[in-house]
C-alpha positions in Angstrom: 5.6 27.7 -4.8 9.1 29.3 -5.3 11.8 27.8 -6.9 12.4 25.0 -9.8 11.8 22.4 -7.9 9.0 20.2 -8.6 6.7 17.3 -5.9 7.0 13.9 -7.1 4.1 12.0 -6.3 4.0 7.8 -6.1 1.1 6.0 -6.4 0.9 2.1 -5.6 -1.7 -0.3 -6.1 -2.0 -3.7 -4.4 -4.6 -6.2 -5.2 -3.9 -8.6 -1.6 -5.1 -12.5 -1.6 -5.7 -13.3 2.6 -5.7 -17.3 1.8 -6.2 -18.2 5.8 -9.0 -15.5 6.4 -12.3 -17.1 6.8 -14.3 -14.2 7.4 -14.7 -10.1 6.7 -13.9 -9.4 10.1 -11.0 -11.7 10.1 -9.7 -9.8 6.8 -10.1 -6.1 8.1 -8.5 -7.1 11.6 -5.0 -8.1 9.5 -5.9 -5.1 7.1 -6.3 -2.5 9.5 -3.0 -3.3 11.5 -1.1 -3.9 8.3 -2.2 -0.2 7.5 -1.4 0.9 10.5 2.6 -0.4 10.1 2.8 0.8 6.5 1.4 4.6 8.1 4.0 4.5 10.9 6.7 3.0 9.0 6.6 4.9 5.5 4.8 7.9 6.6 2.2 7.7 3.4 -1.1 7.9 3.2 -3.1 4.4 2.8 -7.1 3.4 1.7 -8.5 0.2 1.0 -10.4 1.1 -2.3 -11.4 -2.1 -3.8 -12.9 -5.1 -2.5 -14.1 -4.6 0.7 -17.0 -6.9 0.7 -14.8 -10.1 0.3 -13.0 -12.0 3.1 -10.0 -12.9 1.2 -9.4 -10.4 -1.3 -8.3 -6.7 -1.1 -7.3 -3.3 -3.3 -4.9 -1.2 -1.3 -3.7 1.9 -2.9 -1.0 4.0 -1.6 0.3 7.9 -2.7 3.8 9.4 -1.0 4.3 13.0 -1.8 8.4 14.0 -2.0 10.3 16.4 -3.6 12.8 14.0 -4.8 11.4 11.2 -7.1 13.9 9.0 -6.3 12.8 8.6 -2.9 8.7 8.2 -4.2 10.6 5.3 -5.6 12.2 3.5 -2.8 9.2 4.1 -0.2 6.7 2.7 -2.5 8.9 -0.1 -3.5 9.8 -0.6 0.6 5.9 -0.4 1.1 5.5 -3.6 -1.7 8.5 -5.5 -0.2 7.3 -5.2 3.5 3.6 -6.4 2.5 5.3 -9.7 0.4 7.0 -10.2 3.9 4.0 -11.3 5.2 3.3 -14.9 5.2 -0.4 -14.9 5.6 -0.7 -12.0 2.4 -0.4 -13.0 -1.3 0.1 -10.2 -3.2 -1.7 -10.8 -6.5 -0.7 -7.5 -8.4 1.3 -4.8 -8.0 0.9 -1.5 -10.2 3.2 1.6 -9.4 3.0 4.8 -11.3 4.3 8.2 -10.6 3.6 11.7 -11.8 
């Protein structure tokens, strides 16, 4: 790497309520095609990493690479603000940190 510029990388955590799910494979359909908007929206990479075994609850985590911090900033906040904007999400906690 030449230069003084340094990668800022964003990482955001989501613990996700699904209050009208009444089944597993109810939660991952609405998981898996939220994923898949965040992906094609915000261009970041996505896992579910917690929770995966209960029908209403899941841990998403997040990480955007950029070389300009600011804009880690404003994807991962976007990312947070679009997954609030869904009605049938609760988003129980949010963690962001950045290195």
């Amino acid at each position: 790497m030449g230069g003084s510029s340094h990668s800022s990388i964003g990482h955001l955590i989501l613990v996700l309520h699904f209050p009208f799910s009444h089944s597993l494979k109810e939660k991952r359909f609405h998981l898996s095609g939220l994923k898949k908007k965040i992906q094609d929206r915000f261009h970041v990479s996505i896992a579910e990493t917690g929770d995966m075994d209960l029908w209403q609850k899941s841990v998403l985590e997040v990480v955007y690479v950029s070389a300009n911090r600011v804009q880690v900033e404003k994807t991962l906040s976007s990312v947070a603000s679009f997954v609030a904007s869904h009605p049938e999400i609760q988003v129980l906690d949010e963690i962001q940190e950045y290195i």
